[in-house]
PANUSE-710840 format. One record per residue (C-alpha): y, z, x. Coordinates in pm, whole numbers, plus 50000, padded with zeros to 5 digits. Layout:
// residues N
YZX;...
This chain:
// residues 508
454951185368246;453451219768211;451781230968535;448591220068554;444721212368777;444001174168884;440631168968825;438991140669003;435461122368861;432911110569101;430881103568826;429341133268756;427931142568409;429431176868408;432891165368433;434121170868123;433271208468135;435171215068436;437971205368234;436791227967917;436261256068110;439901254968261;441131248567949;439521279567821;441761300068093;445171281967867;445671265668181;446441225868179;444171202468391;443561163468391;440781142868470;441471112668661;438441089268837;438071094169202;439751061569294;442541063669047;444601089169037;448521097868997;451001110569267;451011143869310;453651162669199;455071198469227;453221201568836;450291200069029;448851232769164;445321222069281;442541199069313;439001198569225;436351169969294;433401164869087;430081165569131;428411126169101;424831109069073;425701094369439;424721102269775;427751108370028;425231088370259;425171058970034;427321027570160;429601022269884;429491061869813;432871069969667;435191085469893;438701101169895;441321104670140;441981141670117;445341139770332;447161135970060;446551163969874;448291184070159;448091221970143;447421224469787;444091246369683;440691221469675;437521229669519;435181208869552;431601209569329;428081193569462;429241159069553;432811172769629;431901199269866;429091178470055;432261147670018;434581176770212;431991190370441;430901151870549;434261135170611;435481172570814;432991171871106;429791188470880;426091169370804;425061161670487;420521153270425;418561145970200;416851177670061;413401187270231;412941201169856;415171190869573;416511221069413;417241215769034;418151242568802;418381279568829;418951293469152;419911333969257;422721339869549;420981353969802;424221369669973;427881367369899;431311371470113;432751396969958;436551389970136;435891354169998;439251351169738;436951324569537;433851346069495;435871383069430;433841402769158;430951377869207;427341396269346;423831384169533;421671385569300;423701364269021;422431327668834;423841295968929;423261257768880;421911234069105;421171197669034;421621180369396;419241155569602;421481163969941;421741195870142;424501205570329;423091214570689;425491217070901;429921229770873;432231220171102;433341249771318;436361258971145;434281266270822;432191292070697;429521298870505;430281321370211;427321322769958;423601314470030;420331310869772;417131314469923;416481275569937;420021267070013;422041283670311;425121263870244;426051272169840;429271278169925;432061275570193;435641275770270;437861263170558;438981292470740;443211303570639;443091276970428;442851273469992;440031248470053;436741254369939;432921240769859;430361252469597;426881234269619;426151247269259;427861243068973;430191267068760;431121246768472;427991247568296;426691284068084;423281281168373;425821295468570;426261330168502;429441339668709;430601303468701;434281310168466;434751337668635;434981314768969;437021288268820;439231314268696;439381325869057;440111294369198;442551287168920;444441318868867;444101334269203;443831305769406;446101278569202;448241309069093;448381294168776;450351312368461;447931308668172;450351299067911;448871267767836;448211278867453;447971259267127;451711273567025;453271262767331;451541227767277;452731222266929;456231231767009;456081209367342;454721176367123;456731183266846;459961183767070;458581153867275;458421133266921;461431137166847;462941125167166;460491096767176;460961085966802;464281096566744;464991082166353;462271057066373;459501050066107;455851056066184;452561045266002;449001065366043;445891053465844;444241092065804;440541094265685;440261133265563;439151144265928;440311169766205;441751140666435;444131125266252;444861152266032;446241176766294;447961149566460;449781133766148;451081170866073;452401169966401;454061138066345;455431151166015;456911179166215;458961158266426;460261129266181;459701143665781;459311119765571;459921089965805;456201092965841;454181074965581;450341081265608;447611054665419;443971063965318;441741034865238;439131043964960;436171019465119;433611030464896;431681045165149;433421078765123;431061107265027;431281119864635;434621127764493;436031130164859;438841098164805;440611125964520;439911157864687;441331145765025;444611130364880;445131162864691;444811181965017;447491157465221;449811160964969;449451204864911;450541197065278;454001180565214;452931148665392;454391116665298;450781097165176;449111065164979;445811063064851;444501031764824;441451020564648;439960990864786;436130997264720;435160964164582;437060947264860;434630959365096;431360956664913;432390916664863;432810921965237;429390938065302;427470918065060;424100906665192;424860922065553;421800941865691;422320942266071;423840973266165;426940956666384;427100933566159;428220959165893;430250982266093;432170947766207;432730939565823;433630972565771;436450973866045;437620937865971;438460949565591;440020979765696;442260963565916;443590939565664;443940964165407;445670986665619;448080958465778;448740949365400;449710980965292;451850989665620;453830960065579;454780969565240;456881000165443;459990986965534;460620995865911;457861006366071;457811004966484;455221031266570;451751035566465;450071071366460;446851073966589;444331104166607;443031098066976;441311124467157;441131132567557;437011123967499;438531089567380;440781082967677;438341098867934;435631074667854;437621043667845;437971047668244;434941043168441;433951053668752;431691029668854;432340999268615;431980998168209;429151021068038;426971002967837;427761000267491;425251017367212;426911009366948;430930997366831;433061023166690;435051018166417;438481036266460;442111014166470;442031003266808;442370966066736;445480974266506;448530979666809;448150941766904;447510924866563;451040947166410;453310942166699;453310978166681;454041006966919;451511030966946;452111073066948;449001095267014;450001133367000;446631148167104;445561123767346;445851153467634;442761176667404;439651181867327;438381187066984;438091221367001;441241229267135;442731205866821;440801226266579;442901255666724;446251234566727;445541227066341;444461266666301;448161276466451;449591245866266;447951263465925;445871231265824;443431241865564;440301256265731;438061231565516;439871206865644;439331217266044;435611229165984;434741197365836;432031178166005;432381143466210;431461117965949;431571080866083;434251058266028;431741031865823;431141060965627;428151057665430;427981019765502;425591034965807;423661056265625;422431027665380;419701011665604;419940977365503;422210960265243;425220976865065;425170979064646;427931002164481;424611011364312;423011023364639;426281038264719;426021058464420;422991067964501;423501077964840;426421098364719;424371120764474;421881131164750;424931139465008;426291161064788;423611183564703;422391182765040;425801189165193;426791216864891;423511231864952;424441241165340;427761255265196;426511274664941;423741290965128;425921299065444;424701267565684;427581241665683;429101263565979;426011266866180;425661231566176;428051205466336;426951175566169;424711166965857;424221140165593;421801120165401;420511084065445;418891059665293;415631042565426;415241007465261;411421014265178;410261028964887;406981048864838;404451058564563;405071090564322;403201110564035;406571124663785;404881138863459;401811117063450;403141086463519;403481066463845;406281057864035;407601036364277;410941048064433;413651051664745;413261075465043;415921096765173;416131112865486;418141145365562;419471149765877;421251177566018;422481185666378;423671213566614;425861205666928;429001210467081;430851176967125;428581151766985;427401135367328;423711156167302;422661171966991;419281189166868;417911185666499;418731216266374;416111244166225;417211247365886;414751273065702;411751260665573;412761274265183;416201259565190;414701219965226;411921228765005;415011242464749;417221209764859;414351183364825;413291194164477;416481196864384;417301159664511;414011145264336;414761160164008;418331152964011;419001116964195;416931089263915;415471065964191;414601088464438;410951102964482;410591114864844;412601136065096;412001134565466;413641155165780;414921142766046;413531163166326;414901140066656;417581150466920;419861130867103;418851113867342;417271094267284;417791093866964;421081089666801;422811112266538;423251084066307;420531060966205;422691032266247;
């Protein structure tokens, strides 16, 4: 195991970014909840605890025993350092005034290791309910705001350390340089955590752990399972045999262009076209779950079908991401589910098969720049998320080829149009849908009664909150002519102008 920063979840929102941001530094961390965590090993060269949405005063308020971290470096953030200060002898209240949001340092310890280069005067992030009032008397207080004496505090001769505000987020002007503090400084961590020293580490691990073995991946055309099926084609050549299902709910032309791509790239792959498989599947099906179940069910046959037509086969690829893993470990209990996703989860226990996941330790940003070192096409990395049930959830309603079709016609404008006028990159995820309503038009002089499409387009950073991006004004005034005049059967173009929350980036 590469060195590396145990992160521990209370819960908080922001936990996720403490891991980006120490990622950023090429320096390997985990997240791990509160109450379930490994043992800790000489790999391990620090601790941090997150920040939560609990009170340390609550009953049930989740707790740690921090004996057994032992002399290694802590930092703990919000929750963490009023967890620390609590459970050492310090008082933790309920905030005469809740402090929320931007906040100055008032003064600094300038001896402080965690705070060197940081000033009074600089921006940081609050979002707490609790205050900190009181340290016990081996502590000290080494940053202040002007509504919050204790910001930040250490335990004197010691590596351990509190922050009331919190550095992971951009609010927080000096924050990376403090985690880099804690980390490099503190942690003494090397910073070679980098995306060549990644691929050569997986590639050498897949060999070892699939020696001459055969592996199947399903691969859709998208960064995931892309970056880690080269990968996989690294380690075992041609033992690797890769399937993509044509559903019929790919966007125009992309069942052709994508196979062309995989196989430019040496990699051992079927297409397989199984389009009117699935629309008998989908036929009459309008509830979204309902479709996106249909859709999953087919897949999964076709792709079992196929895979047992490979001779061999023990291991089956799969493109999961830390996000993935991360969220399928609760703090608290289960998250509520919005909607079902439709990936190959179900497939490990229907084949009998074993399952390998190469980038199940990153982020998707940090496999864009594993493909980027790896050489993967750059249309191929830059490509935006489109949903597994493809354009099955962008047809409101029931499924037609003809609708399909359709749907297909407008996409491609729409999503040509970004390209070609120097958008596609500012956004991170666009596409067309179609409403099942259709609405009065005047074309020549005669009346007409056709669909409705709406355009939506997206800017964010990992998918969990997004904002309807601001395309200009002339560019879906060019695009929505260009649909009506082109698409027969269409005769209005709306914009989707919602964020998320609440709404979703998908319609379905």
């Amino acid at each position: 195991m590469p060195e590396q920063i145990l992160i521990l979840d209370f819960g908080s929102q922001y936990t996720q970014l403490i891991a980006r941001r120490i990622r950023e530094l090429n320096i390997y961390c985990q997240i791990f909840p509160f109450n379930h965590y490994p043992t800790i090993t000489p790999d391990v060269k620090g601790i941090i605890l997150s920040g939560s949405p609990c009170s340390v005063r609550d009953e049930d308020a989740p707790d740690v025993d921090l004996g057994v971290f032992g002399n290694l470096p802590v930092l703990g953030i919000c929750y963490g350092a009023q967890l620390m200060a609590q459970k050492t002898g310090g008082s933790v209240t309920p905030s005469k005034i809740r402090e929320y949001g931007r906040a100055r340092l008032s003064s600094v310890l300038n001896s402080d290791p965690l705070l060197a280069g940081i000033s009074t005067g600089e921006q940081v992030w609050m979002s707490h309910g609790d205050t900190i009032t009181a340290l016990a008397p081996e502590y000290e207080i080494t940053a202040s705001t002007d509504s919050v004496n204790v910001a930040a505090y250490r335990k004197r001769n010691t590596n351990c350390y509190g922050i009331q505000f919190h550095p992971e987020v951009t609010h927080t002007i000096p924050g990376q340089k403090l985690l880099q503090n804690f980390a490099v400084s503190i942690c003494g961590c090397r910073q070679d955590w980098t995306p060549g020293q990644f691929i050569e580490n997986t590639v050498h691990k897949l060999k070892e752990q699939l020696g001459s073995d055969k592996v199947v991946m399903a691969l859709s055309g998208g960064v995931d399972s892309t970056v880690a099926a080269v990968l996989v084609h690294k380690a075992i050549g041609q033992s690797l045999s890769c399937i993509f299902v044509d559903n019929g709910l790919l966007r125009k032309d992309e069942f052709n262009q994508v196979l062309a791509s995989y196989r430019g790239m040496g990699l051992n792959i079927k297409g397989v076209d199984s389009k009117q498989r699935f629309y008998a599947a989908l036929k009459g099906l309008t509830e979204p779950e309902a479709k996106r179940k249909a859709i999953g069910k087919t897949f999964i046959e076709v792709f079992d079908e196929e895979a047992h037509l490979i001779s061999g086969v023990s291991w089956l690829g799969q493109g999961t991401i830390y996000p993935d893993v991360i969220e399928s470990v609760s703090v608290k209990g289960p998250s509520v589910t919005i909607k079902s996703h439709h990936n190959v989860g179900g497939l490990p226990e229907h084949m009998k098969l074993k399952v390998v996941e190469p980038l199940r330790s990153l982020f998707k940003d940090e496999v864009r720049r594993v493909g980027h070192t790896l050489g993967i096409d750059p249309a191929i990395l830059g490509r935006h998320p489109f949903p597994g049930p493809g354009l099955g959830i962008r047809i409101l309603g029931d499924i037609t080829a003809e609708k399909v079709a359709l749907l297909q016609e407008v996409d491609h404008l729409f999503i040509s149009g970004l390209k070609s006028h120097g958008l596609y990159d500012q956004v991170w995820q666009a596409g067309a849908i179609l409403l099942p309503i259709h609405s009065v038009g005047v074309m020549g002089d005669e009346r007409t009664y056709e669909q409705v499409v709406a355009l939506r387009a997206v800017v964010s950073v990992d998918g969990m909150t997004a904002d309807w991006s601001h395309l200009p004004f002339e560019f879906l005034s060019e695009i929505s002519s260009s649909i009506i005049n082109k698409v027969k059967g269409v005769n209005r173009v709306v914009y989707d102008i919602s964020s998320k929350p609440p709404s979703t980036i998908e319609w379905e």
